[in-house]
Structure formats: structure tokens, C-alpha cells
DOPADO-707955 format. One line per 10 residues: number of its first residue (from 0); their letters; for each residue z, y, x of C-alpha. Coordinates in Angstrom, 1 decimal. Example, Ala and Ser with C-alpha at 12.3 -4.5 7.8 and 13.67 -1.06 7.14 Angstrom:
2
0 = AS = 7.8,-4.5,12.3  7.1,-1.1,13.7
% end
This chain:
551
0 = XXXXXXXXXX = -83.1,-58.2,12.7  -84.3,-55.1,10.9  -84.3,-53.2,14.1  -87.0,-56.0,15.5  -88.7,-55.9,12.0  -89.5,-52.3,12.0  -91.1,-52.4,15.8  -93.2,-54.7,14.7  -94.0,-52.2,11.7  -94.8,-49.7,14.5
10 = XXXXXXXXXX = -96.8,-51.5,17.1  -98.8,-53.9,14.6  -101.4,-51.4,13.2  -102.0,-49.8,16.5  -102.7,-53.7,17.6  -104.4,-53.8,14.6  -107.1,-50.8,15.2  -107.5,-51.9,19.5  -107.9,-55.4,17.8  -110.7,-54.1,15.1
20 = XXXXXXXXXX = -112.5,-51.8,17.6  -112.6,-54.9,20.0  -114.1,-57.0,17.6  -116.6,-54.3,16.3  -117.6,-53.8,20.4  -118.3,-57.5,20.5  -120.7,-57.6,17.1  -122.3,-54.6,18.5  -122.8,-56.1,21.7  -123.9,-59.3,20.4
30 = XXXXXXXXXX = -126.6,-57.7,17.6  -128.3,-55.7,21.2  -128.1,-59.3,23.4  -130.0,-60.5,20.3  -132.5,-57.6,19.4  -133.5,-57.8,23.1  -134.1,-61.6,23.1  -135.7,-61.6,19.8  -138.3,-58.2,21.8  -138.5,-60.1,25.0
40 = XXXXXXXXXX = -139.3,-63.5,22.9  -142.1,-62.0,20.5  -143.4,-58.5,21.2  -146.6,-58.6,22.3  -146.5,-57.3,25.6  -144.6,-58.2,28.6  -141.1,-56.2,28.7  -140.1,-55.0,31.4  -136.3,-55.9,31.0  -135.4,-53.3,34.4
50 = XXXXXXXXXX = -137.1,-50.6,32.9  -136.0,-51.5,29.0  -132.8,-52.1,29.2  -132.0,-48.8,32.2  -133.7,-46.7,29.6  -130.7,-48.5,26.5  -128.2,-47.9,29.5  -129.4,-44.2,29.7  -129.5,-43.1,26.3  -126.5,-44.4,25.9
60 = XXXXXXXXXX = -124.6,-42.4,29.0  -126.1,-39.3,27.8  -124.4,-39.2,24.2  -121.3,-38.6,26.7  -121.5,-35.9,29.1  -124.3,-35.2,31.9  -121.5,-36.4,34.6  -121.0,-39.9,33.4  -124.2,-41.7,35.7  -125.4,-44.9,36.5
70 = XXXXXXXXXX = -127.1,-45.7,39.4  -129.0,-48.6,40.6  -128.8,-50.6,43.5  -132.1,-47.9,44.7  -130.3,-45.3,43.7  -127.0,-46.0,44.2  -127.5,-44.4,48.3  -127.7,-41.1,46.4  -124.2,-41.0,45.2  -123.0,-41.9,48.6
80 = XXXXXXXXXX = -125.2,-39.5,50.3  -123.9,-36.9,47.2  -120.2,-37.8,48.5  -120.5,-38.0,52.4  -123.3,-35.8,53.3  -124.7,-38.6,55.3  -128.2,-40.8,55.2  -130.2,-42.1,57.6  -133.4,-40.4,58.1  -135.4,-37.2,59.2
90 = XXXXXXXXXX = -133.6,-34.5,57.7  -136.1,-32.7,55.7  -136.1,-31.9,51.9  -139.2,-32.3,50.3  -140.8,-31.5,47.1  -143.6,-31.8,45.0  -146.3,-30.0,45.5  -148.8,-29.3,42.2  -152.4,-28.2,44.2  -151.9,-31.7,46.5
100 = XXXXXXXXXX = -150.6,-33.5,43.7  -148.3,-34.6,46.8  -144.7,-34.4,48.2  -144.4,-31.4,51.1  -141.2,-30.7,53.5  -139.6,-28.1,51.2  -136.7,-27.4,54.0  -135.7,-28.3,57.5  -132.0,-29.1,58.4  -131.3,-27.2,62.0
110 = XXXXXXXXXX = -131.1,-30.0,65.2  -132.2,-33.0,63.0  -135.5,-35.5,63.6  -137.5,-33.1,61.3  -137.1,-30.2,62.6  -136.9,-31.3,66.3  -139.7,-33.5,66.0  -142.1,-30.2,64.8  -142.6,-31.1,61.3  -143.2,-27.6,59.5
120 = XXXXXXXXXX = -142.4,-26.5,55.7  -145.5,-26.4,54.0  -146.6,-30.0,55.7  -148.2,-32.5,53.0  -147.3,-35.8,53.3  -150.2,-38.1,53.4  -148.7,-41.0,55.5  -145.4,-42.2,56.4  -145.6,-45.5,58.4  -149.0,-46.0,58.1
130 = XXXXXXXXXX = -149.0,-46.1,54.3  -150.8,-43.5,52.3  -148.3,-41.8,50.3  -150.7,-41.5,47.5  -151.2,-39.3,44.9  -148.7,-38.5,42.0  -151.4,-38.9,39.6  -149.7,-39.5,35.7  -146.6,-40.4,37.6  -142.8,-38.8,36.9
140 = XXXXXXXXXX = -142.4,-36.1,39.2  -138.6,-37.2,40.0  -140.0,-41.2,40.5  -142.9,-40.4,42.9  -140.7,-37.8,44.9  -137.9,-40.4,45.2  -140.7,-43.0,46.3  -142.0,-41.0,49.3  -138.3,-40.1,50.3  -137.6,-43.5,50.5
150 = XXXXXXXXXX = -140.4,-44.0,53.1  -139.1,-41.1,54.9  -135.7,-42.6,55.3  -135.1,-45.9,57.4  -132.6,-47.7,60.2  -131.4,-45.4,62.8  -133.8,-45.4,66.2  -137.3,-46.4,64.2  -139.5,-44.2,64.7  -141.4,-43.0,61.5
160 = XXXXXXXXXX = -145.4,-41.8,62.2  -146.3,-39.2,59.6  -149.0,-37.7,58.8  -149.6,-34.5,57.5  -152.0,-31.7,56.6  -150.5,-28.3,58.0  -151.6,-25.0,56.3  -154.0,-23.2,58.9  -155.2,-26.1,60.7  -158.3,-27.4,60.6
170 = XXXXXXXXXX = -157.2,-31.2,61.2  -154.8,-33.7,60.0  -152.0,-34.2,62.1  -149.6,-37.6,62.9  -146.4,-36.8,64.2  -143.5,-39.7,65.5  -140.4,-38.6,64.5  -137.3,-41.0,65.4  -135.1,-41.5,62.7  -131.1,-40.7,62.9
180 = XXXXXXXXXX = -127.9,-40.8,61.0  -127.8,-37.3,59.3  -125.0,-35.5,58.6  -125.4,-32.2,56.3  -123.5,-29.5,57.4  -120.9,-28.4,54.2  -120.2,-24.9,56.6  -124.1,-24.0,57.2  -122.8,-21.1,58.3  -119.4,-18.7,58.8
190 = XXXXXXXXXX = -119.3,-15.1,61.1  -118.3,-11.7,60.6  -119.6,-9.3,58.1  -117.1,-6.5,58.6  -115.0,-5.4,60.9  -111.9,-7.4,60.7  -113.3,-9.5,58.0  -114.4,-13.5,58.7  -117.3,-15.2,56.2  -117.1,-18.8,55.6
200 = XXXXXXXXXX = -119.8,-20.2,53.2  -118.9,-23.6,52.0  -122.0,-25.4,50.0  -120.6,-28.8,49.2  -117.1,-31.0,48.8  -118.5,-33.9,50.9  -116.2,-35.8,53.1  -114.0,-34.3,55.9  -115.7,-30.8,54.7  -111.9,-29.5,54.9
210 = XXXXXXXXXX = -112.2,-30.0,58.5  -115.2,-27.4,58.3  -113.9,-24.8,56.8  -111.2,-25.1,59.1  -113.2,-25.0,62.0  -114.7,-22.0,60.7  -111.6,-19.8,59.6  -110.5,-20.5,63.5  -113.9,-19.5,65.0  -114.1,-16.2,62.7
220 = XXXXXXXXXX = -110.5,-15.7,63.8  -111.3,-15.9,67.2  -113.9,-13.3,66.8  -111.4,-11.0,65.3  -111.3,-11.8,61.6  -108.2,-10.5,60.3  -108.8,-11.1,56.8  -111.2,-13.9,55.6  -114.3,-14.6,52.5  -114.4,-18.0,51.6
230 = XXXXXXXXXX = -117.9,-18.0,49.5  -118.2,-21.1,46.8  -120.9,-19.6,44.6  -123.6,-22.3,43.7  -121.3,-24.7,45.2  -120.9,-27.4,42.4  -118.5,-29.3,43.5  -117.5,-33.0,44.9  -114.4,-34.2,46.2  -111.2,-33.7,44.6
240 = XXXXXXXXXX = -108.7,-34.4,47.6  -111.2,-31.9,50.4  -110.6,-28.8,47.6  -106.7,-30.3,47.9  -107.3,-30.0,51.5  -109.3,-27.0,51.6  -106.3,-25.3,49.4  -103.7,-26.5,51.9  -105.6,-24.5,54.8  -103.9,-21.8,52.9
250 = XXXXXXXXXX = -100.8,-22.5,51.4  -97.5,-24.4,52.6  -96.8,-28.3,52.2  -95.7,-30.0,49.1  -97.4,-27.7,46.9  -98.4,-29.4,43.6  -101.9,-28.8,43.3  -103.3,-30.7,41.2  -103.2,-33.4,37.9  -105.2,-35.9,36.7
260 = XXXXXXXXXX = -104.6,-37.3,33.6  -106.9,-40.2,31.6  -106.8,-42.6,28.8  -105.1,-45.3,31.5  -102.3,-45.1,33.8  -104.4,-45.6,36.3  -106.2,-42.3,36.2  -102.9,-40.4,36.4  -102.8,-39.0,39.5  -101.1,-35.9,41.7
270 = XXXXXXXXXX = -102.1,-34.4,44.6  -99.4,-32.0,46.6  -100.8,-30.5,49.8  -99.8,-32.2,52.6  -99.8,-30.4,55.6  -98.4,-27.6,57.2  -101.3,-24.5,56.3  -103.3,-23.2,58.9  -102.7,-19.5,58.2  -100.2,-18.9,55.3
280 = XXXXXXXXXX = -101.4,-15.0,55.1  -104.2,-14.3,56.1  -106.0,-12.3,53.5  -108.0,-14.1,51.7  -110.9,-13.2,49.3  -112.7,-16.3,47.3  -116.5,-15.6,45.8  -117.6,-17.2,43.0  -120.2,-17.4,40.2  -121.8,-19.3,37.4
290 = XXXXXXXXXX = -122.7,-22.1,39.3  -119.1,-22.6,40.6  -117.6,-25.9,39.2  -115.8,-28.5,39.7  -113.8,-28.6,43.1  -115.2,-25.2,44.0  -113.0,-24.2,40.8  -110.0,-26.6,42.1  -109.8,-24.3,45.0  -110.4,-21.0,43.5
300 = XXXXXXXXXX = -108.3,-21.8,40.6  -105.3,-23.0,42.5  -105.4,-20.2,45.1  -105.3,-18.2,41.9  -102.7,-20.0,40.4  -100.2,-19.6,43.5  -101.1,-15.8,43.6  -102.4,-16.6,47.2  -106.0,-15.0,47.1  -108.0,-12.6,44.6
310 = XXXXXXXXXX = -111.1,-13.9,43.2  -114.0,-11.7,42.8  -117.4,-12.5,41.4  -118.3,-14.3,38.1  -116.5,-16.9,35.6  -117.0,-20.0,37.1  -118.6,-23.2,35.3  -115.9,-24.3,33.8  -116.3,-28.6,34.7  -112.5,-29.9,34.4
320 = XXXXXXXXXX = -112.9,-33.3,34.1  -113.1,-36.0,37.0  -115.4,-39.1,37.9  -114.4,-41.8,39.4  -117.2,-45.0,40.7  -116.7,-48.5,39.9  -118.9,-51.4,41.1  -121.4,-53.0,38.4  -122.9,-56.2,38.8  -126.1,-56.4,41.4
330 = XXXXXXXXXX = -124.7,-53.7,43.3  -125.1,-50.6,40.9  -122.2,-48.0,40.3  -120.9,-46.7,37.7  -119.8,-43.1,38.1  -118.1,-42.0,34.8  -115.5,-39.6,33.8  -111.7,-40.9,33.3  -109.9,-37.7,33.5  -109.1,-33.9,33.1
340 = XXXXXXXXXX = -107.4,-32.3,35.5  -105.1,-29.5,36.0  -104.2,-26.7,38.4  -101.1,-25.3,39.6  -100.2,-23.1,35.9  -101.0,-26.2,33.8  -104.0,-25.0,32.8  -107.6,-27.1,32.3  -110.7,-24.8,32.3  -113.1,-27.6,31.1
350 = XXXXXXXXXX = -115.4,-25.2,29.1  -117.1,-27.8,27.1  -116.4,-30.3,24.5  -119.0,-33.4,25.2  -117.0,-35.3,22.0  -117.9,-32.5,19.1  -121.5,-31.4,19.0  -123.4,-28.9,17.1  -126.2,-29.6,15.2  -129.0,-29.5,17.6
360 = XXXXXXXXXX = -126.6,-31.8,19.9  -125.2,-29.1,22.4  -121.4,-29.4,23.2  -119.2,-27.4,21.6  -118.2,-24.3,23.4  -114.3,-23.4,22.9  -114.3,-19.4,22.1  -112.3,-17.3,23.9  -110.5,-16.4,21.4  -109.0,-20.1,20.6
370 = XXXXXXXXXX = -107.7,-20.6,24.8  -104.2,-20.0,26.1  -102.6,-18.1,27.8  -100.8,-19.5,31.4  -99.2,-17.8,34.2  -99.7,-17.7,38.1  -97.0,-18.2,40.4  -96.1,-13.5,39.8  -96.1,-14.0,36.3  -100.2,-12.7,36.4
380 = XXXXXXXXXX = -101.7,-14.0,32.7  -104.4,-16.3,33.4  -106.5,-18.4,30.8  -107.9,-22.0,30.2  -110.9,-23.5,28.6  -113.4,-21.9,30.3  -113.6,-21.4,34.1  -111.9,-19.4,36.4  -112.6,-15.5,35.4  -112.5,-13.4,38.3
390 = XXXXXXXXXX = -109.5,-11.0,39.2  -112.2,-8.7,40.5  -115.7,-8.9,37.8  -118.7,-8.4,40.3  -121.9,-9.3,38.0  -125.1,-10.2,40.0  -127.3,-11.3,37.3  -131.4,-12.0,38.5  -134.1,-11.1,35.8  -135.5,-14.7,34.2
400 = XXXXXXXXXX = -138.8,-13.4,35.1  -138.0,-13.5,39.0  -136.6,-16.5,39.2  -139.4,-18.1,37.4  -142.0,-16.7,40.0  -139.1,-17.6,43.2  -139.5,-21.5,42.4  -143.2,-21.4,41.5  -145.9,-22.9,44.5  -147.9,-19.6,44.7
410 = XXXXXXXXXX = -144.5,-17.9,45.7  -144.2,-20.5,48.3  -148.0,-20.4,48.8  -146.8,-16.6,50.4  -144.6,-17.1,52.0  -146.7,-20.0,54.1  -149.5,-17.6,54.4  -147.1,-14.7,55.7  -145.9,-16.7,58.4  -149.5,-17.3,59.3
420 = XXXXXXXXXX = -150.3,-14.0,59.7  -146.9,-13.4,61.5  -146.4,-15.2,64.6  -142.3,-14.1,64.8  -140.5,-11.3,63.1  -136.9,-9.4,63.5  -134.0,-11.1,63.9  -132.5,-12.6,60.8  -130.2,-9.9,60.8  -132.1,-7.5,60.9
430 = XXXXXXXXXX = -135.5,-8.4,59.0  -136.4,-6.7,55.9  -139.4,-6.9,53.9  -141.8,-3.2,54.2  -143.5,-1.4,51.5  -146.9,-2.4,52.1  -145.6,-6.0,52.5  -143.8,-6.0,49.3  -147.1,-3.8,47.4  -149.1,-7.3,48.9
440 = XXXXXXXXXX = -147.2,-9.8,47.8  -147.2,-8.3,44.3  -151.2,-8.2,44.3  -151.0,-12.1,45.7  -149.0,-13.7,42.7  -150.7,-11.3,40.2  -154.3,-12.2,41.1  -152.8,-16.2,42.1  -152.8,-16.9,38.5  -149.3,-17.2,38.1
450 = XXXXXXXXXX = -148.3,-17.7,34.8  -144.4,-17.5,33.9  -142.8,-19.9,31.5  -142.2,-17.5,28.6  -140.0,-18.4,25.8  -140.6,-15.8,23.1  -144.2,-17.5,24.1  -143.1,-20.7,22.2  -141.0,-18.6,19.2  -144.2,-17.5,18.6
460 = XXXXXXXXXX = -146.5,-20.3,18.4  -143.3,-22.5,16.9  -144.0,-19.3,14.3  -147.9,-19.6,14.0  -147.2,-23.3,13.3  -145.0,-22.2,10.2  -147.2,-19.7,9.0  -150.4,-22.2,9.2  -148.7,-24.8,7.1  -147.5,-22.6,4.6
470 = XXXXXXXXXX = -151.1,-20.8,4.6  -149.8,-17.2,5.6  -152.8,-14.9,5.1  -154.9,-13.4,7.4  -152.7,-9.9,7.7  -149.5,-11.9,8.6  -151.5,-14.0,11.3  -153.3,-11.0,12.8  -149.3,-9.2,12.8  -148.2,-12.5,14.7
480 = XXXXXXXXXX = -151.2,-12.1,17.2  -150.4,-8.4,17.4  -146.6,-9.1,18.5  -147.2,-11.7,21.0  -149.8,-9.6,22.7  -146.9,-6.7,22.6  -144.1,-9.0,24.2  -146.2,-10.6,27.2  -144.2,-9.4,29.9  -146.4,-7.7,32.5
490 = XXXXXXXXXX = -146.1,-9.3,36.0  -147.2,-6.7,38.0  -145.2,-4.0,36.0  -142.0,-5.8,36.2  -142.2,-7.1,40.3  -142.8,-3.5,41.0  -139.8,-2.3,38.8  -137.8,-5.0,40.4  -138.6,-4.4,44.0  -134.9,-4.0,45.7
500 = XXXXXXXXXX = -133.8,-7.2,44.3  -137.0,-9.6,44.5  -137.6,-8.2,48.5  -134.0,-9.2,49.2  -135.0,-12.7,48.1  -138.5,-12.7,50.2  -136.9,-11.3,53.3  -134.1,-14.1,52.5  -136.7,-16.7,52.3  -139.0,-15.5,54.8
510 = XXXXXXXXXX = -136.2,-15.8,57.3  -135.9,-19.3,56.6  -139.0,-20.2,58.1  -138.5,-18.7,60.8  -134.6,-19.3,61.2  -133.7,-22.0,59.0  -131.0,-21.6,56.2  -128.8,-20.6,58.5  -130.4,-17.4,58.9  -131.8,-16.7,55.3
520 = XXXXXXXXXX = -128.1,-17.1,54.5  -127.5,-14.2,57.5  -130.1,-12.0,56.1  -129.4,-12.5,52.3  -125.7,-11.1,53.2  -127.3,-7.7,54.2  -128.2,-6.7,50.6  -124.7,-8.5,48.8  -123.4,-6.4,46.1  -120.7,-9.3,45.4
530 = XXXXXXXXXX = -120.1,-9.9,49.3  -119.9,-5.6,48.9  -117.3,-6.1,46.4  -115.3,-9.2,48.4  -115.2,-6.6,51.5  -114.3,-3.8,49.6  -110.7,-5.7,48.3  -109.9,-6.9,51.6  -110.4,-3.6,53.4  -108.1,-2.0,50.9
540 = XXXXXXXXXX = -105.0,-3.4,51.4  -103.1,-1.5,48.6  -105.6,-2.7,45.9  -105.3,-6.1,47.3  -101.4,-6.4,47.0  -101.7,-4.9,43.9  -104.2,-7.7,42.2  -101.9,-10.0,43.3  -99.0,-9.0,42.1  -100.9,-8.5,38.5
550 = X = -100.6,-4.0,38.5
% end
């Protein structure tokens, strides 16, 4: 009797606080079902109980972490199409265009409608379907562009007429393109870029992408690849079991790979590779940077792990934790995170801490200092908390400056106008961008008005702002005037000093017009001080063996 008495003693005030926090959820819920009747019942104006309560639903996900999503029944085709790769429509990406205050095809995917129908990048959208796509106007940017690539998007076999206005001509032109069933390529491109060595770039973790890559590491082999780069940088991730799969192309079967492990049973999972690999020693060699999360770290991590490839480039991202989708009433999802997971050593690299915040609300970052320390398969030290750090450090680090003008319209504006003036140029592998090209691009942005987004810009004025209220004198405002005329970064100073690095990205980018991202991927691998690096390792065989086995 005792024995029972003291369970009880144990499991009651655990009962007791589930019990409590249910019954505070339920008050909580029933004071917002309220407050919202009590809006709809008596404010003034109409509510829109869509746009109110998504807006609640929102704010709420956010105070979480930036993976845990809803999506709408409108939206909901994204996640699938963020999962499979797959949508039917024209296979374009477009974007938004500021001097047309419209949506223009940003990219072409090679062989789809789009691009075999002859739509160009640079086309504005004015029609799809007959409809005017209209003008953004006061509009979000992310609602209007979602709006027109809607239109653009249909049943497979209907024919979409749109109609454009094309840089360099004169008049407007309608063009039928028949919509398809696309599928986006997760290999966009794999060859050799060495003797003996085999390049696979892998972009996404969409479904069957495994079966990609493995396509890819036979066709390099075939071509003579005896050793092979797998490139994940600015591949964010996707899903779990193809980086399981992707792992397995490269190590035997039954290899535990992977953990999950969640607040419910249910989210407890393990996946072993599960068939035999399809080349257990080849040399391998994965890239990675910054912008390398989630499976991409899965695969690089695990290879890692099992002592089975060296990893040169950048710490990854550092995104350990896993979603899973469930169904919400009117057909909306639910994509939230239920788990960690873990790689081969035990360790998780989730970088960020979504539950403690500073004060200005970012996530807490766990120091280096407070991770531990795991071990590979040889006994190599490895850490967690924080990514995957590279067995081979190859920085590649692009001035702010550049990248502000590479996504602005009058660096797209140039690249439009050079292929005006440019009927064809050298072969993707071979194109590069000539001094007097580079010397009149530099004069286009400077006299285009370009103005960079400049963040010691907004120190100061957040500064003047102080100093006004607190009626700093004359001396100290003229000193404040003084120093933000001193730190204005000149444009045409720095593009000049920056030449080798921002004519790798125009030659890249100009290649794309001409070649598609197949070949601005070809050409950007010409000038790769990380793909340098990758080949470097794999044509040393000594140094390679000896990373592995942690001398």
C-alpha cells in the first residue's frame, strides 16, 4: 500500500502542472475567441477575420523560430512545390521590378514552357490570360509577386497568352506559352573540373534528388572522374531521408545515420542507410559554406562523422532541428518543428537557441567555448552547437558593398543592355568579362544613380536624432555631418578596387543569359578559390588520408 501511495506522490504533481497548463491554454484561448467577437461585434469598421486573425496566427509562430510556418490553402502549393520540386506552370522565376512597378522573368529553367516558348529575362509582365497584371502600386512586394505567379501557373496543356514589354523593342509582344508539369532540376549541373576529378552541384533536398546525384556521380565516373566534389554551399536544405539517401551513395548499409528526437514518442525516429553504396571509396571532397543547413549539414556532417569524406569550405548554418507538416482545418498546413536531430558522433549542431532571447529579441547564440567535444568514427575531435566546421577552412567572404549593387535593378539593367549590344559571346567556359567591359559597367552603375543600403548611414542619423533631442550644439552636429561625409563609401573607388571578384560575378551572370544557370554555374567555377581548395585535397592523396585519419 505504501509502495502505490508514493507513485501517486510521484506522478500526481506532474498531472498536476499538464493539468494547470491545460486549463491556463483553455482561458487563454477562450479570452482571444472573446476579444475577437467582442472587435468583430463593435469596432467600427469591417474586420477582415482572414487577414486579422492570419496576422494573430503569425505573430504568434514567429515568437518560435523562423522554421515553424503556416500556410494557407493559397499558399499551401508552396510547401509542396518547396518539398517536390514540382508545380505546374511555365517555369520562369520572376521578380519585381521597381522602374515598371511590375513583375519581370527574373530566370528561365532550361527545356521548360518559358524558356521554349521565347519568353526572355528582362520581359515585363503586363498580361497573363488576358488580364492586366496591374501595377504594384502601395501593394506588399511579396503579395503582388505571389498574385501574378499565380496567374502564371495553371492545369497542365492550357495555354497561357502573355504579354510583355521586351527591352529593345519598340512594341509589346503576346506570346502563347502551354503550360506543363515542371520539375526543378536538384543536379542543375555535374562534369569535370580536373583531371580525374568529377563536380556534382546539388541545390535542393527535394524528392527522389538522391537519385540525382546518383545519376551524376555515374556520369562524372564515366567521364573519368576518379575522385568526386559534391558542392552543397547555399543549399539550405529539405528532406531528411534524400540526405539519408544521398549519405548512403557513399557509405555501406545499416549505418545509423541519423536521430530524431521530440517532446512525443512519435517524433523519435532513426534512419540507417539502407542500401548497398554506390561507390564505398571513391574520394570524396564535400563544399560547404554559411548558407549550408539543414540536410545539406546531415550529409556533410555524417560523411564527417564516419571519417568517409573531408569537408572544406566554411562553418555551415548550423539548423538542427526538424519540421514536420500536419493538416489544419480548410486545407492549410502546419509546418512546425518537433525535433533535433543527431548525426553519426551524437552530436546536434543547432546553433541557435529560439527559447532564450537577448534583449533586442535575437536567439541566443551558444559560444564556442560552452560546445562539446565528440568523435568521428578515427577518433578525429569534432564539435556541436554550431555547424559543421570544415576539416579544410577555405573563406570566400564577398564585400557588403557588392552584393548590395549584384541584387539592385540597375545591375540587372546591365546586364540586359550588354546582351543588347552582344548578339552571342564565348562559350560559357570560356567567357570572361574584358577591361574596357568591366571600366563600362563601373561608369553605368555610378552615373545610374545607384545608391547602396549603408548601415553606418542609419548609426548616424539614429545619432543626429540623439543629439537633436538632447540639443547638442552646433560644433557636435557639424562633427556628425563631418563623419558621415568621411564614411560614404565611394562606389566607383571600391568596384574598381574590387575588380577580380565582382567581374567573376558579371561574367557568371552574363553567362546566364545566354546559357542559362547551367552555364553561369560552368563559368563561375573558372575563378573558385574554394572549388581551388576542394581540387587541391583530392589531388593530393597523402594530405587526403592524412585529414581523415585526424594527423
Amino acid at each position: 500500500m505504501k509502495k502505490i501511495i508514493f507513485s501517486l506522490l510521484l506522478v500526481l504533481p506532474t498531472s498536476g502542472l499538464w493539468a494547470q497548463n491545460l486549463s491556463n491554454t483553455s482561458q487563454q484561448l477562450k479570452i482571444f475567441n472573446q476579444l475577437y467577437k467582442t472587435l468583430d461585434l463593435y469596432y467600427v469598421d469591417t474586420l477582415d477575420a482572414a487577414q486579422n486573425i492570419g496576422t494573430a496566427i503569425n505573430a504568434m509562430l514567429e515568437e518560435l523560430d523562423p522554421y515553424t510556418e503556416y500556410y494557407t490553402v493559397k499558399t499551401a502549393r508552396d510547401l509542396n512545390t518547396m518539398t517536390t520540386g514540382k508545380y505546374a506552370g511555365i517555369g520562369s522565376l520572376i521578380h519585381y521590378y521597381k522602374a515598371e512597378d511590375r513583375c519581370i522573368i527574373y530566370q528561365l529553367y532550361e527545356g521548360k514552357p518559358a524558356h521554349l516558348g521565347g519568353l526572355k529575362v528582362g520581359d515585363v509582365l503586363l498580361e497573363i490570360d488576358g488580364k492586366d497584371t496591374g501595377l504594384r502600386g502601395s501593394r506588399d512586394i511579396n503579395d503582388y509577386t505571389s498574385s501574378v505567379s499565380s496567374a502564371l501557373r495553371g492545369d497542365p496543356g492550357t495555354i497561357a497568352p502573355i504579354k510583355v514589354k521586351r527591352p529593345g523593342c519598340p512594341d509589346t509582344l503576346t506570346i502563347n506559352i502551354t503550360r506543363a508539369n515542371v520539375q526543378m532540376p536538384a543536379v542543375p549541373y555535374s562534369g569535370m573540373v580536373a583531371p580525374e576529378v568529377g563536380y556534382i552541384y546539388l541545390n535542393s533536398f527535394t524528392t527522389d534528388c538522391s537519385q540525382e546525384v546518383k545519376q551524376a556521380l555515374r556520369s562524372v565516373k564515366e567521364k573519368g572522374a576518379k575522385s568526386v566534389i559534391l558542392d552543397l554551399r547555399n543549399n539550405g536544405g529539405g528532406l531528411a531521408n534524400e540526405a539519408v539517401k544521398i549519405v548512403n551513395l557513399f557509405v555501406e548499409k545499416g549505418k545509423l545515420i541519423l536521430k530524431m528526437k521530440g517532446k512525443l514518442s512519435d517524433a523519435n525516429t532513426s534512419y540507417a542507410t539502407q542500401s548497398a553504396p554506390e561507390d564505398l571509396n571513391i574520394p570524396l571532397v564535400v563544399l560547404v559554406n554559411g548558407n549550408s543547413a539543414s540536410s545539406s549539414e546531415i550529409v556533410c556532417g555524417s560523411l564527417q562523422d564516419l571519417d568517409r569524406a573531408v569537408i572544406v569550405g566554411e562553418r555551415t548554418f548550423g539548423k538542427g532541428l526538424v519540421q514536420q507538416p500536419h493538416q489544419m482545418p480548410g486545407d492549410g498546413v502546419l509546418k512546425l518543428t518537433t525535433s533535433h536531430y543527431y548525426i553519426p558522433s551524437g552530436r546536434c549542431i543547432q546553433a541557435l537557441d529560439y527559447s532564450h532571447r537577448t534583449d533586442n529579441g535575437e536567439a541566443y547564440r551558444m559560444p564556442d567555448s560552452l560546445t562539446s567535444v565528440f568523435y568521428t568514427e578515427a577518433g578525429r575531435p569534432v564539435r556541436d552547437g554550431g555547424g559543421i566546421t570544415p576539416d579544410v577552412s577555405a573563406p570566400d567572404s564577398v564585400p557588403t558593398l557588392l552584393a548590395y549593387v549584384r541584387n539592385s535593378d540597375e545591375y540587372f539593367d546591365y546586364l540586359t543592355q550588354y546582351c543588347l549590344d552582344h548578339a552571342s559571346i564565348a562559350p560559357a567556359s570560356e567567357f570572361a568579362l574584358s577591361d574596357e567591359d568591366y571600366n563600362a559597367f563601373v561608369d553605368y552603375i555610378v552615373q545610374s544613380g545607384f545608391t547602396p543600403e549603408d548601415r553606418s548611414k542609419r548609426v548616424v542619423d539614429q545619432l543626429r536624432k540623439i543629439l537633436k533631442a538632447d540639443a547638442a550644439s552646433d560644433e557636435a552636429m557639424a562633427n556628425l555631418d563631418a563623419l558621415e561625409k568621411s564614411i560614404k563609401p565611394d562606389l566607383a573607388k571600391v568596384l574598381t578596387q574590387q575588380q577580380t571578384l565582382m567581374s567573376r560575378f558579371l561574367a557568371s551572370d552574363i553567362c546566364e543569359r545566354y546559357y542559362l544557370y547551367a552555364g553561369a554555374l560552368q563559368n563561375a567555377l573558372l575563378h573558385d578559390k574554394q572549388l581551388d581548395a576542394a581540387i587541391e585535397v583530392l589531388q593530393n592523396t597523402s594530405k587526403y588520408q592524412e585529414i581523415l585519419k585526424g594527423r
